[in-house]
N, C-alpha and C positions, 0 to 999 in steps of 0.2 A: 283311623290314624289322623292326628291334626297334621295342618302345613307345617306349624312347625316343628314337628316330629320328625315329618318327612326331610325336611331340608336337615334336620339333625344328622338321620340317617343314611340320607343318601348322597350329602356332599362334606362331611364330617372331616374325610381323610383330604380331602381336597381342599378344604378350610386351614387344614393342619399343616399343610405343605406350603400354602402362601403364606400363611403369618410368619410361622416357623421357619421357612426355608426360602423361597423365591424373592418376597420382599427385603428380609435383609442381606440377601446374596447378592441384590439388586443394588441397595443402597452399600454394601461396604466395595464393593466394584469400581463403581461409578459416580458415585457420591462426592463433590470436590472438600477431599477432607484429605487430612495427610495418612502415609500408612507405615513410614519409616521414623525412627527415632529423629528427635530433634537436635541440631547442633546446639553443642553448649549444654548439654546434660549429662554430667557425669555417669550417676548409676546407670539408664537403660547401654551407656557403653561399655560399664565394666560387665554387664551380662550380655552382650554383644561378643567382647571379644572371648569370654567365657564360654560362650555357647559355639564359637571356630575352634577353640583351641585347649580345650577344657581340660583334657589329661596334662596335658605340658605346663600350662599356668598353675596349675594346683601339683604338679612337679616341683616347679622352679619355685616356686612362695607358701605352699601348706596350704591350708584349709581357712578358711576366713568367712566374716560373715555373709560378704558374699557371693563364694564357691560353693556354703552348705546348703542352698536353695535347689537339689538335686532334683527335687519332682518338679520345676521351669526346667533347667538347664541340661537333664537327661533326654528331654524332647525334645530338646533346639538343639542338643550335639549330635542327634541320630538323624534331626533334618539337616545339617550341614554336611554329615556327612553321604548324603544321599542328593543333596540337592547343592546350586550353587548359593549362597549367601542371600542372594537377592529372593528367592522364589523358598529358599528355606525361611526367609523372616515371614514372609507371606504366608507359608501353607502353617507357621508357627498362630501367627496373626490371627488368622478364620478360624482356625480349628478350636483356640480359647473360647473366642468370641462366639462359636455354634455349641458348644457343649455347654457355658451359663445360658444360654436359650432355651436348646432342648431340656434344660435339667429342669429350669424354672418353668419350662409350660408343663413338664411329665407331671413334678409335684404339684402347681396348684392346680393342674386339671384334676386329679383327684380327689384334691379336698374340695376345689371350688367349683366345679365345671369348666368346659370348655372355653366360656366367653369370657368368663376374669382371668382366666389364666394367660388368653390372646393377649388383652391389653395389659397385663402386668409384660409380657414380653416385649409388645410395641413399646413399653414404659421403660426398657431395659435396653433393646437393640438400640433405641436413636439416640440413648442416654449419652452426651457427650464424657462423662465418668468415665462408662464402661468404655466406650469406644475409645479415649485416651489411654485408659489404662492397659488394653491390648497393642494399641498401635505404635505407642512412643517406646516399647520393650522393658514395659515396668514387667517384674512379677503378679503385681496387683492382677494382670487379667487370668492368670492361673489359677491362683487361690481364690477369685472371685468366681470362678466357676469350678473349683474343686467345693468349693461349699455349697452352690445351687447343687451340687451334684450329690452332698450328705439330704439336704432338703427332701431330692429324687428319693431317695433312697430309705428317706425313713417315712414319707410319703407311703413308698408303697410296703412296708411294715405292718403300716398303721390301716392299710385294706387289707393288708393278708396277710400277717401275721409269723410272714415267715423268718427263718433266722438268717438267712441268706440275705436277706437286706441290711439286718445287721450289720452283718459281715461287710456288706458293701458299704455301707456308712462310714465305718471303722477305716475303709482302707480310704476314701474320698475324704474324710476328714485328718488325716495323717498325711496323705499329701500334700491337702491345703497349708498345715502348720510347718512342711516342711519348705513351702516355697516360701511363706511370709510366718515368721513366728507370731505376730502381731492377728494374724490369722484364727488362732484358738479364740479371739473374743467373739467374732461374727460365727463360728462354728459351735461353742458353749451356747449363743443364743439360737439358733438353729434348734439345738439339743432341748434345750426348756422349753423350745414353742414346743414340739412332740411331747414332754412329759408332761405338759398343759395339758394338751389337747387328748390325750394318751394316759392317764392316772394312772387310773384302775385297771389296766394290762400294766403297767410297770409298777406298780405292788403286787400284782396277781404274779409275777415272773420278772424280778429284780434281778436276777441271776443270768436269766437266758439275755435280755438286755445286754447288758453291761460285760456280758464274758461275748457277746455275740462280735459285740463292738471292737473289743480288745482283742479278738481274733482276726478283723481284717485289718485291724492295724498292726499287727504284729507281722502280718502278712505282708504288707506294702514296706515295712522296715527290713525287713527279710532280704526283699527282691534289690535294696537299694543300697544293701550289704554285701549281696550276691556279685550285685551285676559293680559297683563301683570300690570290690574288693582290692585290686591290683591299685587302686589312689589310695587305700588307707583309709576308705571312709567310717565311720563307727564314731560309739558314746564317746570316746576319746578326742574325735578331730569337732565335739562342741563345746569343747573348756574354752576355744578359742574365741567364745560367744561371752565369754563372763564380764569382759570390758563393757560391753551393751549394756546387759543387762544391769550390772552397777551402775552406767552412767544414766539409763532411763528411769533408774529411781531414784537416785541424786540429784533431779533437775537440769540433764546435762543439756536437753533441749531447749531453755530457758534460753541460752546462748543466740538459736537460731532467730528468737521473736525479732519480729515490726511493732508499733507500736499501734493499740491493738483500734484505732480507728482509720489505720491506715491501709489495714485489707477488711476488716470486717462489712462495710456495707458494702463493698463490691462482691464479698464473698457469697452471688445471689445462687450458687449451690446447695447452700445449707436452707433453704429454702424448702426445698421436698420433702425433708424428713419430718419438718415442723408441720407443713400441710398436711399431710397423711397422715400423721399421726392426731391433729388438731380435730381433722374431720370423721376420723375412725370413732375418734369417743365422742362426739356429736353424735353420731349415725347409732351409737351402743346406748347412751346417752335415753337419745329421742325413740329408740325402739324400731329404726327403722321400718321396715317394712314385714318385720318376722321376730320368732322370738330371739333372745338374746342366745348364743349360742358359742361354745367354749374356744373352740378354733378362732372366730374373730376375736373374742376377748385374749386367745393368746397372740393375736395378729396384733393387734394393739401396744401391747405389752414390747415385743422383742422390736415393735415399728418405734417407741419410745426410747428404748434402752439403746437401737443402733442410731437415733438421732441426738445421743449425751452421749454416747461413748469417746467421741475424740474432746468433746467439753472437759469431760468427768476426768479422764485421762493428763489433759493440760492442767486443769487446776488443782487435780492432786498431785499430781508428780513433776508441776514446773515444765511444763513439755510445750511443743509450738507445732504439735497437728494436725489441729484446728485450721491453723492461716493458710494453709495450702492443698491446694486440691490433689497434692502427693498419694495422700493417707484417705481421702476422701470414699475411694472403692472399698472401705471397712464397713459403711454406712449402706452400700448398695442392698447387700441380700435383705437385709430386715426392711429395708425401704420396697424392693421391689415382691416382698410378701406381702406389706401391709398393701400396696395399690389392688393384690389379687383380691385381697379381702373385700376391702373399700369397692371394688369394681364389682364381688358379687353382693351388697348389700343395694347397688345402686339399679343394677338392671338385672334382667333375666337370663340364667345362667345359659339358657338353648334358645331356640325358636329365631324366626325372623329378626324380630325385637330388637333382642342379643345380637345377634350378626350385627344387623345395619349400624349399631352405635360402635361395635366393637371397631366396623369396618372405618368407619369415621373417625376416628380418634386414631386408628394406625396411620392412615393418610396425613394425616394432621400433623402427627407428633414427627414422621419422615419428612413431610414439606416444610415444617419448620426448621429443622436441622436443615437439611437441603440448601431453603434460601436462607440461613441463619444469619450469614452476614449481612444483607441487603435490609433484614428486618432488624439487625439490633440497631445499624444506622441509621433506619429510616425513626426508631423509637427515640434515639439519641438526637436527632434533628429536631425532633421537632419539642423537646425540653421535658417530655414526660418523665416524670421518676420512676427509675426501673432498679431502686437500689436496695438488697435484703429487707430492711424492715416493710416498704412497701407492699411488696410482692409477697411476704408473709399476712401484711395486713389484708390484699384484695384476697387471698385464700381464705384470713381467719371469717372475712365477711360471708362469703358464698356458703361458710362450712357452718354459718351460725344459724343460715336461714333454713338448717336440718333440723331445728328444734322447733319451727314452727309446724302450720300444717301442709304446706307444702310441699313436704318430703313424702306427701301419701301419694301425689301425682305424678306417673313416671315421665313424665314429658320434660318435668323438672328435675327430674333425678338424675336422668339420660345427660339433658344438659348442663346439670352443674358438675357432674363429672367431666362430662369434655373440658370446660371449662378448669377446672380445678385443676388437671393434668395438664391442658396449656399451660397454664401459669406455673407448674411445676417445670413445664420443657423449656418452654422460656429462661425461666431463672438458669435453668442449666445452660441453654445457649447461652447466654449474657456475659456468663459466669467470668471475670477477669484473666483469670487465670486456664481457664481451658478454651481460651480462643485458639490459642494455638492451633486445635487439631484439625482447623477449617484453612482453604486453601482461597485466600484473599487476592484482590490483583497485583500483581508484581510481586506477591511474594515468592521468597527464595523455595524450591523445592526439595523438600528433606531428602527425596530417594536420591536426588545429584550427591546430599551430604553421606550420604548412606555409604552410596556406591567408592566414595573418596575415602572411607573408612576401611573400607574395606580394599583398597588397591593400596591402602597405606598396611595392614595386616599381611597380605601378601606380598608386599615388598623384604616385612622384616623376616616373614619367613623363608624366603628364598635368599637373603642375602645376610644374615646375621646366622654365624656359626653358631651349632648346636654350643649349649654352656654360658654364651655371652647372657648380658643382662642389655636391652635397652632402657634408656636415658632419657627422656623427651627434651628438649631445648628450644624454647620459642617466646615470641612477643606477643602477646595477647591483644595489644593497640595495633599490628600490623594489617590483624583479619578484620577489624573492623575498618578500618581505613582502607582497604584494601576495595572492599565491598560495600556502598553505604547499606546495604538494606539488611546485611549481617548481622545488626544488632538485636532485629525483630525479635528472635528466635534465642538469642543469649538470655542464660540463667542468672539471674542478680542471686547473690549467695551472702546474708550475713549469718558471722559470728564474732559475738563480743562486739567492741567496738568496730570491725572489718568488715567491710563489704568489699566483695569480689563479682566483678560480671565476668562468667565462663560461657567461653568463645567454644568455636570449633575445635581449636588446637587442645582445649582440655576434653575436647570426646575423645580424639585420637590418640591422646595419653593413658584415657582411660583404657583404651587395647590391650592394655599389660598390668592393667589396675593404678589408675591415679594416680592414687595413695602414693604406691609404689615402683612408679617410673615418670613420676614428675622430678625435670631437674633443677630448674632455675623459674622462679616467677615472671624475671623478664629476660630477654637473650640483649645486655649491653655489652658494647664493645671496651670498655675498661672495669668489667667486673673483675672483682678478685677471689681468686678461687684458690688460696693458697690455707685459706681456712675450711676446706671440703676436701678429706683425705681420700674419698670413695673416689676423685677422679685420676688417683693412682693406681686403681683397680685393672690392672692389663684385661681384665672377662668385661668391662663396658661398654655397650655400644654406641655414643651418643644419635642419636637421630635427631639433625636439624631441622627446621620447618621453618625454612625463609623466602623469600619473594623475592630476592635478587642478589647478583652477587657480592654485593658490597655487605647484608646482610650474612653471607657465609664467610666471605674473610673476615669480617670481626668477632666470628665467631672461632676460624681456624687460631687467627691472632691472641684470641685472651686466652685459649689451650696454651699457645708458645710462653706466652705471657706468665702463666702460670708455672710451668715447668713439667707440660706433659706432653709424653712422648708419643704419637696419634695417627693413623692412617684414614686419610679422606676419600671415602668412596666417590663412587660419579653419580651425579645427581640426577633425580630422577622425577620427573612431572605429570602430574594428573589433568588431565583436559576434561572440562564438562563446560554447561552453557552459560555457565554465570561466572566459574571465576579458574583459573590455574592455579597449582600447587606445588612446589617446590621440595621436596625430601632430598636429604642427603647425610648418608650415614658416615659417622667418624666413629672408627677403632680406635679407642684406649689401649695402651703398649704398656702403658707403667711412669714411670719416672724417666725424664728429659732432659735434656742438658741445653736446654732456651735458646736453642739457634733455629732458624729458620727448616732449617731439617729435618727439626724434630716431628713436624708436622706434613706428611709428606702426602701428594695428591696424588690420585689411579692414573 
């Protein structure tokens, strides 16, 4: 038996538990990276307060786009109600984030071996993508790893043949589509890499396929029938989706664009899909090191199709999700398949070899992230260009020198891998828009916004009678001036000609869904409110969100002002280390008769 037989054998499960387990368990711990939603993001807070309050909200308001994300939002309402808010987002958090791990080392270690499969997962866990997409409370980190999990699963199909995998495909891909509908494209191409790779068993048994499939997805819609019967959930509560889906073929996203040199070369994320894919057909190209063989050329293929799908997407259908690293985790699985590929054509799948580069590149791609912010400074100091085209070009350079004869030497192989992946982790660290998820000096820390969200939930729950509707009321200039470092972390939002920067106080609204308990854009003291009939609504709650009292009485004041009849609760304040918070609920009565009266204080 060679050494590196031996070391295959007798430290294999040991190898399997640091890649897979210890290492990123290490880094998502301790890592200075944020792990709570960020202020000023609408969505991760309408699933926020969705996932406290889920029966109630989809009570009071129906079924919406999105409430019907049931495979997110059935696991984060079982962990709330098992845990407290804070240690439920968290155990929500890991649990995404290790199961696209586990899924993607189960499947490419089967196709690829163990050592491309390591570093496509080092390529995944330090992904700042992935790790935004779990930790800011998008859906994105579920359906990102509901689809590593069809991968799994048809993975091992494709060794054994069983139908049981099927099955299991079927129900992992049916919850993928159910937390993000936008989900069926990355799980479609999943599907074609397998019947690439897979032909002739699916002519040979077309039938067992396809009905195998449709049995665990029937299966997963069953359980989500069963269990979220008493809401009314069913084919019926998705007509509620038709709005979408006419406005995302209508161009309605059109609305949201920048113009498109004013994110695209920071946008140094779209970076890895171009490399990996660039290098995969060099590597197919030049013949690598072995013959050409069907799995990478389908590696190739779905590494291409998820590096143009939000392109392909914008410019056929007028859409803008492209410019933002929102939609970006659509691109992850076919990216973090093509690295397993690219990584078994570059070194040896076992032995020593293998180890040592794999072990090298995971340290690398986590110390990068790690010190990300210290190194994209230091690359910004000193004037180097680190902007998309670049950092495409130093890839497309390394991936050309595949077609030379250099690619016969692994010493070169070994290193322009590492290399190639730097540059791919990089662009991700750099990335504009996903700085965020790094915890920089002075800045504000999310879990303070988190915990204020949440003491703001708990307020309305304890003090707004069953039936009320809350109201949000606030100034959005206040939280910034309030705090200068506030704005870090604030979402600039256009449509049409309007641009909106959303603050804190629009997470806090989102608690009850935005959309639908947002009351006023700004809280001024001679607003006229006699053209908003809803604030004769005796079932309204308004909830103030002021910073002093001179802010509450012009807001008691433009009630009197108006002619509504209103009871002002006692106010109530949130303490943390950066900044205080002021809530104070006013009951709507109905109609008033404008005396001083009408507005009466606890």
């Amino acid at each position: 038996m060679t050494s590196g037989t031996t070391f295959t054998v007798g430290y294999s499960w040991l190898f399997d538990v640091v890649i897979v387990g210890i290492l990123p368990t290490f880094f998502i711990f301790l890592a200075p990276i944020q792990r709570f939603l960020p202020a000023g993001w609408v969505d991760p807070a309408l699933y926020l307060g969705l996932s406290m309050d889920y029966g109630h909200i989809v009570t009071v308001y129906g079924w919406d786009y999105h409430s019907l994300r049931v495979s997110f939002l059935l696991p984060n309402a079982i962990a709330n109600i098992i845990l407290p808010p804070v240690y439920a987002r968290l155990v929500i958090v890991f649990a995404f984030y290790f199961l696209g791990l586990v899924a993607l080392y189960g499947g490419a270690r089967i196709l690829w071996g163990r050592i491309p499969a390591a570093i496509a997962v080092s390529f995944l866990a330090y992904n700042p993508i992935y790790l935004l997409a779990n930790t800011a409370g998008y859906v994105d980190g579920s359906y990102i790893a509901y689809t590593f999990c069809v991968f799994f699963a048809l993975a091992g199909w494709s060794a054994w043949r069983h139908v049981v995998w099927l099955a299991a495909a079927g129900v992992f891909a049916t919850l993928a589509v159910l937390a993000h509908a936008l989900a069926a494209a990355p799980v479609g191409l999943v599907i074609l890499f397998f019947l690439i790779v897979k032909w002739e068993e699916f002519i040979r048994k077309p039938i067992t396929f396809v009905s195998g499939g449709l049995i665990g997805g029937l299966l997963a819609w069953a359980f989500f029938v069963a269990a979220l019967y008493k809401m009314g959930f069913g084919i019926s509560a998705f007509y509620q989706l038709s709005w979408i889906v006419n406005a995302s073929l209508t161009g309605f996203g059109a609305k949201y664009r920048f113009d498109v040199m004013d994110w695209l070369p920071f946008a140094t994320r779209l970076a890895p899909g171009v490399i990996v894919s660039l290098t995969l057909l060099f590597l197919l190209v030049s013949g690598g090191r072995r013959a050409l063989r069907r799995v990478d050329v389908a590696a190739l293929l779905i590494s291409v199709a998820s590096a143009a799908l939000l392109p392909a997407y914008d410019i056929s259908f007028g859409g803008s999700t492209t410019q933002s690293a929102f939609y970006a985790g659509l691109a992850a699985s076919g990216t973090g398949i093509g690295v397993a590929a690219m990584a078994a054509m570059f070194v040896p799948a076992t032995g020593r070899v293998g180890w040592m580069v794999s072990a090298t590149i995971t340290v690398a791609l986590l110390a990068l992230n790690w010190f990300s912010t210290g190194i994209v400074k230091g690359v910004a100091a000193s004037g180097l260009p680190a902007d998309l085209f670049t950092l495409v070009a130093c890839g497309g350079a390394i991936s050309v020198l595949l077609l030379t004869p250099l690619r016969g030497m692994l010493i070169f192989r070994a290193a322009a891998l590492g290399i190639l992946l730097l540059i791919c982790g990089f662009s991700l660290v750099a990335n504009r828009d996903t700085r965020q998820l790094y915890k920089e000096a002075n800045i504000i820390d999310n879990e303070e916004y988190f915990r204020g969200a949440v003491f703001v939930r708990n307020l309305l729950n304890s003090d707004i009678l069953p039936g009320r509707v809350p109201l949000f009321w606030y100034e959005r200039d206040e939280f910034s001036a309030r705090d200068g470092r506030s704005r870090e972390l604030a979402r600039k939002l256009r449509f049409g000609d309007t641009e909106m920067e959303l603050t804190y106080y629009d997470t806090l609204a989102s608690l009850r869904l935005w959309h639908r308990s947002f009351f006023l854009t700004e809280l001024k003291p001679q607003q006229s409110l006699e053209s908003l009939p809803f604030l004769m609504d005796p079932n309204v709650t308004v909830v103030v969100i002021e910073q002093d009292n001179a802010k509450l009485d012009a807001a008691i004041g433009t009630l009197r002002n108006a002619g509504v009849s209103c009871h002002v609760g006692k106010t109530s304040t949130y303490h943390s280390k950066s900044f205080d918070m002021n809530i104070t609920l006013i009951e709507l009565l109905g109609q008033g008769n404008r005396t001083p009266a009408s507005c009466g204080r606890a």
